[in-house]
N, C-alpha and C positions, 0 to 999 in steps of 0.2 A: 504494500500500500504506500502513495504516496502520500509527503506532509501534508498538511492546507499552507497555503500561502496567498498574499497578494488578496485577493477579493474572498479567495475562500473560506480566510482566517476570520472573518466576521458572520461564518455562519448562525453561531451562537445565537444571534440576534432576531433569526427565523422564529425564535421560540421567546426571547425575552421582552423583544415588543408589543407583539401582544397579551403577553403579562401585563405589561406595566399598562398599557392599555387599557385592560380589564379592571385592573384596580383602583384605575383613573375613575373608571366610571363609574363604578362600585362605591368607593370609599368616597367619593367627592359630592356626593349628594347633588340634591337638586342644584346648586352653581353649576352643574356640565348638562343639566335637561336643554339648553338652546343649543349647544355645538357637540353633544356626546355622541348624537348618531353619525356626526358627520366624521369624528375620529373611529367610529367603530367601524364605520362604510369604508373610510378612506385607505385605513392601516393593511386592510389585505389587500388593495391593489397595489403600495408601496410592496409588498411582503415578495407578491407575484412578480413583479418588474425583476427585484434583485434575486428573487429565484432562477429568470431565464437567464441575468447576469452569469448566478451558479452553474446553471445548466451548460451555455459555452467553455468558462472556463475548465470545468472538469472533462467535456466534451473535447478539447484541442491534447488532452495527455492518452498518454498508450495505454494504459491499464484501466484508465479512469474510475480508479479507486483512490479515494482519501480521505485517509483520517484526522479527523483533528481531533486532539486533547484539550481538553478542559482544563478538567484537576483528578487530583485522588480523591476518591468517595469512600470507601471502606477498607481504610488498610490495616486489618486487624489479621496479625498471626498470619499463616498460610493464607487467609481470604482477602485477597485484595479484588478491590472493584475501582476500575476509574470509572469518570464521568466522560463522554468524549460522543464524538459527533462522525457518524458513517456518508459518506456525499459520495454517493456512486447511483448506478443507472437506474435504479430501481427505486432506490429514498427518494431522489430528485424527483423521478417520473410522479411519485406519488405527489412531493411537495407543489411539482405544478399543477396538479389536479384539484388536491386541498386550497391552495390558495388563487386559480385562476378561476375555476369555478365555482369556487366559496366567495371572491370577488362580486361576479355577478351577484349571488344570493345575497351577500351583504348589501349591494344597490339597490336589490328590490327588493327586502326588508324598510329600506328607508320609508317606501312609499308607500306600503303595504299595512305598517305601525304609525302611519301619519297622526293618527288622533289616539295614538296608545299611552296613556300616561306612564306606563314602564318602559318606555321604549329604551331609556338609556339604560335601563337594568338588563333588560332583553340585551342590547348590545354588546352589555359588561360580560355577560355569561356565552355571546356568542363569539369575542374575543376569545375567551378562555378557551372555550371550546375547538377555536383552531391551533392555539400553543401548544393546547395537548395531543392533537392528532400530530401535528406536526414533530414533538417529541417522540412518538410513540417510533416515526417512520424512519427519524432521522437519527438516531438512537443508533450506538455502536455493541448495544449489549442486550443482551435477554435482560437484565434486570432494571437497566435504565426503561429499555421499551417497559417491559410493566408497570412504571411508574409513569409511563403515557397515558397505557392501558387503562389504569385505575384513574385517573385524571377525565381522561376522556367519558369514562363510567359516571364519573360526579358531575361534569357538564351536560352530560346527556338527562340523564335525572332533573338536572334545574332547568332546562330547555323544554321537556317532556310536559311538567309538571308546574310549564310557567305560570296559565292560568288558576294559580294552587285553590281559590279560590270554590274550583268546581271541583266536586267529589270525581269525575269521571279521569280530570287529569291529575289530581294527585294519584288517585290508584292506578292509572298509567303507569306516569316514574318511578312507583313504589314496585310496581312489578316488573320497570323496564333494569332497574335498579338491582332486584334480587335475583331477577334470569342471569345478572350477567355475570353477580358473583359466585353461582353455580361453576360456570365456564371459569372463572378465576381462578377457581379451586384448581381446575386440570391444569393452568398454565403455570402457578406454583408450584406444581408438582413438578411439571418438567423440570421446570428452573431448577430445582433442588435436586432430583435427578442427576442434571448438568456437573453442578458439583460435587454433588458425590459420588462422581463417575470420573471427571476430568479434570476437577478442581478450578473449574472457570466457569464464567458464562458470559464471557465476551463470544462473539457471532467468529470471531477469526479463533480462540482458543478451544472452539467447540465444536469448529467444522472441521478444523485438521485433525479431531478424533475420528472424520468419515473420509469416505473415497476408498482408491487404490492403497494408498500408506496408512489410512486409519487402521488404529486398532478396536474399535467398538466392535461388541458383537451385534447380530441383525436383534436378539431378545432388550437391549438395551435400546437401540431406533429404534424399535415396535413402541415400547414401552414409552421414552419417549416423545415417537411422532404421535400416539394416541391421545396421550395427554395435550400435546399442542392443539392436535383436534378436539377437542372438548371445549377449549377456550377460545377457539374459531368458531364453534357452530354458534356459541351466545352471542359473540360482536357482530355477528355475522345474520344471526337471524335464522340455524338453520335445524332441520329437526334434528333431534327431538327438542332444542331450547328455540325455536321461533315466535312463538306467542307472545311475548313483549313485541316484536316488529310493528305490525298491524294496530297495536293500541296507542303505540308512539304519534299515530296522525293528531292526539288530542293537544300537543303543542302549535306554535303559530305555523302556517303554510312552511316560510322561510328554512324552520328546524328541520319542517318533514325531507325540504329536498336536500337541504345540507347532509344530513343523516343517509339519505337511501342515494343520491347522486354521489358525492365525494366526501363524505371523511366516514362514521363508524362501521358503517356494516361493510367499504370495504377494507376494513382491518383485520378480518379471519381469513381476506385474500391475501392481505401480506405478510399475513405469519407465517401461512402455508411455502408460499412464492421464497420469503428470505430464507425460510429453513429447508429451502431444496434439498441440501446435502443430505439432510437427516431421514426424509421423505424418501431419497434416491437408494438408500441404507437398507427399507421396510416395504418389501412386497405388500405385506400385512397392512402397515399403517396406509399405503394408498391405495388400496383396495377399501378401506373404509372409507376414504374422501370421496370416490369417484361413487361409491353406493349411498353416501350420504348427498354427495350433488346431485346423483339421477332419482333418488325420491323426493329430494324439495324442488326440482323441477316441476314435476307433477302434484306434488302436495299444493304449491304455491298456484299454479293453472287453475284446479278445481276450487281449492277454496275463494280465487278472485270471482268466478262466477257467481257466487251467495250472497256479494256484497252489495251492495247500493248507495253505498256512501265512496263516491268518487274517490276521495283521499285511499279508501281499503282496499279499491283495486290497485289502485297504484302500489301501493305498500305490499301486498302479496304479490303483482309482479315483480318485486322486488325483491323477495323473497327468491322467487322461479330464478332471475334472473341472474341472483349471487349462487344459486347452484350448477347453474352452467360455467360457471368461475370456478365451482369445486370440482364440478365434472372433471375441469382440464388442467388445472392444477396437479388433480391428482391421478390422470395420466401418466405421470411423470417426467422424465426426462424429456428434453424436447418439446413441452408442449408449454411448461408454465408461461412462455412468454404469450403465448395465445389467451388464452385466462387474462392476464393484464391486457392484453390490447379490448377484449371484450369490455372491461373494468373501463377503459379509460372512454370506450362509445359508451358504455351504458350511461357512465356520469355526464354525459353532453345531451342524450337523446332524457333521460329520467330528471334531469333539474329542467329542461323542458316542458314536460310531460306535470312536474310538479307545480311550476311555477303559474304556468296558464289554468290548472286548476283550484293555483291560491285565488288569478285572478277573478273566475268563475265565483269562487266563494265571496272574495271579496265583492263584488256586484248584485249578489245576492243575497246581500243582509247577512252573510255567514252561515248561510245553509249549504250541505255538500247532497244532500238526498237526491241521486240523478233520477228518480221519479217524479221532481219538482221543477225538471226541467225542462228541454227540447225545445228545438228553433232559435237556441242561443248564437248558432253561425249568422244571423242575420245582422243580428244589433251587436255583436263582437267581434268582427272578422279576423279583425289582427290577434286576438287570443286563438279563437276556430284553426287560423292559419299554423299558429306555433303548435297547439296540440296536432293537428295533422302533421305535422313533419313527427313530431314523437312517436306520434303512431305509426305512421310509414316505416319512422326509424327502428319502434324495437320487433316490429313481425315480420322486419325483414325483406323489406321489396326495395330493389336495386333501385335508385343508384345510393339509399340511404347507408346509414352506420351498421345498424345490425344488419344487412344482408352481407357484409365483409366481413365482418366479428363476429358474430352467432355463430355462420357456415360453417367457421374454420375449426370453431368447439365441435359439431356435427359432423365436419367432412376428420378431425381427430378420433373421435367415440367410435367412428364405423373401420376406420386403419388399424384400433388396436387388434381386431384379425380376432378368431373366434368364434365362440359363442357368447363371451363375454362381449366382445366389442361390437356383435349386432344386438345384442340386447340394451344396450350403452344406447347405441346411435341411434335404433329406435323410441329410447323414450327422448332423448334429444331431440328427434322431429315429429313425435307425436306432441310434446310440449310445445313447439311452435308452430304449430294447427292451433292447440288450446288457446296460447297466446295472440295471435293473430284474430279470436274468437271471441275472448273476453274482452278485449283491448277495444276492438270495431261494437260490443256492445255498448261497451263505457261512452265511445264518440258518438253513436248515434243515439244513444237515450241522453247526452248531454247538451248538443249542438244539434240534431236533426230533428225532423219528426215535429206534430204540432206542442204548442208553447203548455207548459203541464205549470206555469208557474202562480204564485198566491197573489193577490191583491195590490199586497202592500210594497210588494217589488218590483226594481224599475234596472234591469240591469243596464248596462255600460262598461265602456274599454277603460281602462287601469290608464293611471295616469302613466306622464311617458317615462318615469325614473324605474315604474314596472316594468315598464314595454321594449324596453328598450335593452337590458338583459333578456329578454323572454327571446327577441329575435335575434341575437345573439348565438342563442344555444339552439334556435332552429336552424340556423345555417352551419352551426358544427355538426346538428344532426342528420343534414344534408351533406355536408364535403366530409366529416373525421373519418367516418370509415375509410376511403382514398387515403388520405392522410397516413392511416395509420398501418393498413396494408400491405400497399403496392410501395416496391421498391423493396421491404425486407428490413427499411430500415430500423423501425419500431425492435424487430424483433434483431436485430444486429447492434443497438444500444444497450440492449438489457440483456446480451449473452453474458457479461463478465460478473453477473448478480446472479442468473439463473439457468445459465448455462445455454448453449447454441440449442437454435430451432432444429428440427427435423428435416434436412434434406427434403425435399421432390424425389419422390420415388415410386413406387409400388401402391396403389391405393385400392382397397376392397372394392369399391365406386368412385366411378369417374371422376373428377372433381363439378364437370360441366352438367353431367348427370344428375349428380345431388344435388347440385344449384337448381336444377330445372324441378328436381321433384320437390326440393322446401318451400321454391316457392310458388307451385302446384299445391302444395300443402297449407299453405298459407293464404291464398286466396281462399281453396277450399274453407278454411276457418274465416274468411270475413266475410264469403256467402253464405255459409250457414248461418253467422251472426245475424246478417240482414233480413233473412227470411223469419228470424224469431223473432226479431225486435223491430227491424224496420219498415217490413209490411205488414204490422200488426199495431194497435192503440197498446201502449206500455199503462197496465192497471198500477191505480196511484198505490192502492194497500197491497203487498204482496201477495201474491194467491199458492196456496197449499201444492205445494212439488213433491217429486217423487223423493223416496228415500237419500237418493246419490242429493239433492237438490238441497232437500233440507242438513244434510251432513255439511255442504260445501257451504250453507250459511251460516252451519255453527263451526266454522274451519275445521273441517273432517274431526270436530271434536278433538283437538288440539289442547284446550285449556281442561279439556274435561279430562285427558291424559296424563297431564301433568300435575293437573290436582291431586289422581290416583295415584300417580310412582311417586313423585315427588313433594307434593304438600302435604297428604295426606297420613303415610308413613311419619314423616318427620314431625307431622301435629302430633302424632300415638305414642311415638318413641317421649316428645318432650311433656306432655301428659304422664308418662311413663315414671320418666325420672323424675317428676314432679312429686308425683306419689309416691317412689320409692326416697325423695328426700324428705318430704315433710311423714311419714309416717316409718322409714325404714331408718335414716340416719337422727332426722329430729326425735324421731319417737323413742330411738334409745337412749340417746343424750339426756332426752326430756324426763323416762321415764327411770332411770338410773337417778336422776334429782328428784326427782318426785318419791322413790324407792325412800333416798338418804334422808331424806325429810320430813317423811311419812312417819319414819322408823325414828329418828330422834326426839320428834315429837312425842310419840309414846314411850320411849325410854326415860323421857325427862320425867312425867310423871310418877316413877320411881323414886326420884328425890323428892320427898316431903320433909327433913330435915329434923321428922323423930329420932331420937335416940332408940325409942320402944320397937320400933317401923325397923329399922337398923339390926339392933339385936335378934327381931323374931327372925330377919330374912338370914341372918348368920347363924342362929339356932337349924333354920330349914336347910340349911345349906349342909352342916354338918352330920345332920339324921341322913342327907341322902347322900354321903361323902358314905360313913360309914353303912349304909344299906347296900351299896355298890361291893365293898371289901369284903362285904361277909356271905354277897351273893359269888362273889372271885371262889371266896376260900372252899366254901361248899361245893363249887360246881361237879 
């Protein structure tokens, strides 16, 4: 690795500005309500600009690996930890994502929270919120990134749960909050693993235990990469820990796209992506990624069809869509850079997709119910227009983002050869029929079709400080997939983090073939959509579905799941020791004093302080002294 120097020596600052930022806003009280959004707005386009700074300078060295040191963190005895900073092809890619598309969201937060009296508090917490993603990625160590981790955990919670106000969003945060320290628990465990295996857990001290010259065995990666995955499926949203995702929409529009476009959920894509090595170690451990992506692919499709609250679909294809990141992720070798390129269209088409559905709420008095909708493309065009590129973008029809990103996870699942790899690449593209399916219901019961809406609302276009991010990320979500594609170079940036792409070679299906039948597949799913919902009157109350229908509205019974394995259990066990402490430990303590003090009380009674009382108990004493001896002598 090379030093930092020259421009890169100020990385530190990626992370410390928006600190102080936050705190600014935070601690300064109402003095920074006139200019606080405009520092909270402003700070991450400053953050962005010197990030592409970053981005060249480490782009022009050969290795494009560099470290920079901070200080020492923990030098105690054998355990030393520094603090220090990883600026290679992989942190970078993330930090321009986090901060160029958390930019936009930051500008149309401004205009979004116009008349929001917390708005600088919102700002303070959204600040925080990018320091700590940004720690998490930019982090040179398992134990520094967990202290993103868990950072990022606390910001999402107060984002979640801003409205605290309303029962529905504190028990959001409160659940989005304890799903995730579920997952924390696995990623702990690695970490300590790590050292007690290698005596490190810096990412360089803990990778050169793998490879060709590693000495780790495959049971220690297994063990390991599994726990990494525990602590990816929670950031991540993915089963079995998904059920906070979906409830997270109860924060402002702005959180929802920050959270599902660029920064938390995908941070169980960069755990998986940086800890290549360890993954490339454990048949085992990606064999459970790649089964865990291809069931929340489809877990996420059926359950978006139940929902009717426009923010839920989006959130569950968000779900779908971080599992086609695990899908190829955990592929392995070769493919992780395919996973992040998916990652970086999903963030450009899904802050899109989010954004024009704030704007939609926004206009509508704050209702998301798309039964209350329809004929909004008329009196919103320029919102209508940006959600249609989202949707074009993530079901995948040329010349948008996802038909380059999506395919290449799909045209990957079908190569890995098998039976394993057709059943892979099949749920891959029967999820993007679903998707294509749910997505074209969501546009047509929201913008099409006649007007389903109430009285007292008069909708209208977002003003331009919304509009003007919103078309932004339509036209990435028209040109990024190009971008990020053709030429190889995407995937030629990020070889020396996660190792080179897979050659062109041999492929189970054609690649022009698969292209022709996804998106065969995919119109297939926005004509079926049509004919449900678009030549049809959409009933305003829901009408009684079949079994699969009613399951997919209560997310395939998702929270009813985890109530059973995991709340429920753990309610019995702590009832459990409740009762074995107040009756098993207190009771003995309790009843050993209550024994001692029962009993001295009636001993005391004994003392009356006769002489007479005294002598008879000594006379008694010695009649049955000598009754005992003379029963001895005789026996």
């Amino acid at each position: 690795m090379n030093p930092a120097s020259g421009v890169q020596s100020g990385a530190w600052l990626l992370i410390a500005l928006p600190l102080i930022s936050s705190a600014i806003l935070l601690v300064g009280g109402r003095r920074t309500d006139k200019w606080g959004h405009l520092l909270g707005a402003g700070l991450p386009v400053a953050l962005f600009v010197y990030t592409v700074i970053l981005f060249f300078s480490v782009k022009g060295q050969d290795n494009r690996l560099v470290d920079q040191h901070l200080f020492s963190w923990i030098p105690v005895a054998g355990f030393q930890v520094d603090a220090g900073l990883l600026l290679d092809p992989l942190a970078l890619t993330f930090a321009l994502l986090i901060t160029g598309v958390g930019s936009l969201i930051h500008i149309y937060a401004v205009g979004y929270l116009d008349h929001d009296p917390g708005r600088r508090r919102f700002f303070g917490y959204f600040n925080f919120f990018i320091a700590a993603m940004l720690l998490l990625v930019l982090a040179d160590s398992y134990l520094l990134l967990y202290v993103g981790w868990e950072c990022v955990g606390l910001a999402s919670y107060l984002l979640i749960s801003y409205y605290y106000n309303r029962n529905s969003a504190a028990t959001a945060g409160n659940k989005a909050f304890f799903a995730n320290r579920v997952g924390d628990v696995g990623l702990s465990i690695a970490i300590m693993l790590m050292f007690a295996y290698f005596g490190s857990t810096s990412f360089a001290g803990v990778f050169a235990h793998f490879g060709a010259d590693g000495n780790a065995s495959k049971g220690v990666a297994a063990a390991i990469g599994i726990m990494l995955l525990v602590g990816a499926c929670s950031k991540s949203g993915q089963v079995p820990l998904q059920s906070w995702l979906p409830d997270a929409m109860e924060g402002p529009t702005p959180v929802s796209a920050l959270i599902h476009a660029a920064t938390m959920v995908t941070a169980g894509v960069y755990l998986i992506a940086r800890s290549a090595p360890i993954f490339n170690a454990s048949q085992a451990a990606r064999t459970l990624v790649v089964i865990v992506g291809a069931v929340t692919i489809l877990y996420g499709c059926i359950s978006a069809f139940g929902q009717d609250d426009l923010k839920k679909v989006l959130a569950y294809s968000t779900v779908s869509q971080i599992g086609y990141m695990f899908l190829a992720v955990g592929l392995g070798p070769g493919v992780y850079a395919i996973g992040i390129i998916h990652l970086l269209g999903h963030g450009f088409f899904k802050a899109a997709l989010f954004l024009s559905a704030g704007a939609v709420m926004h206009a509508m008095n704050d209702r998301i119910d798309m039964r209350r909708f329809g004929g909004l493309a008329r009196v919103m065009p320029v919102t209508f227009a940006v959600f249609a590129s989202g949707w074009l973008a993530i079901i995948g029809i040329p010349p948008f983002t996802g038909f380059f990103t999506k395919d290449k996870i799909i045209e990957a699942a079908f190569d890995k050869g098998g039976t394993s790899g057709w059943i892979l690449g099949l749920a891959a593209l029967l999820g993007a029929g679903l998707t294509a399916a749910y997505m074209t219901r969501a546009l047509v019961m929201t913008f099409l079709g006649e007007r389903r809406w109430e009285d007292d609302v008069h909708p209208h276009e977002a003003s331009r400080v919304m509009t003007l991010p919103m078309g932004i990320l339509a036209v990435l979500s028209l040109v990024g997939g190009y971008l990020l594609i053709f030429g190889g170079g995407v995937q030629h940036w990020l070889s020396p983090s996660v190792g080179h792409s897979v050659e062109e070679g041999v492929h189970t299906i054609s690649p022009v073939v698969l292209a022709v039948i996804t998106i065969v597949v995919a119109l297939l799913g926005v004509f079926g959509a049509w004919v449900a919902f678009g030549t049809r009157p959409v009933p305003v109350e829901q009408p009684v579905g079949s079994p699969l229908t009613t399951a997919a509205r209560a997310n395939l019974y998702g929270d009813a799941f985890n109530e059973a394995v995991l709340m429920r259990p753990g309610q019995w066990l702590t009832r459990a020791l409740v009762f074995f402490d107040n009756r098993g430990v207190d009771g003995t303590v309790n009843g050993l004093g209550a024994g001692f003090g029962g009993g001295s009380g009636r001993l005391r009674r004994l003392q009356t302080g006769f002489v007479r009382s005294y002598a008879l108990s000594m006379l008694g004493g010695s009649i049955a002294v000598v009754a005992v001896l003379l029963a001895v002598r005789f026996q």
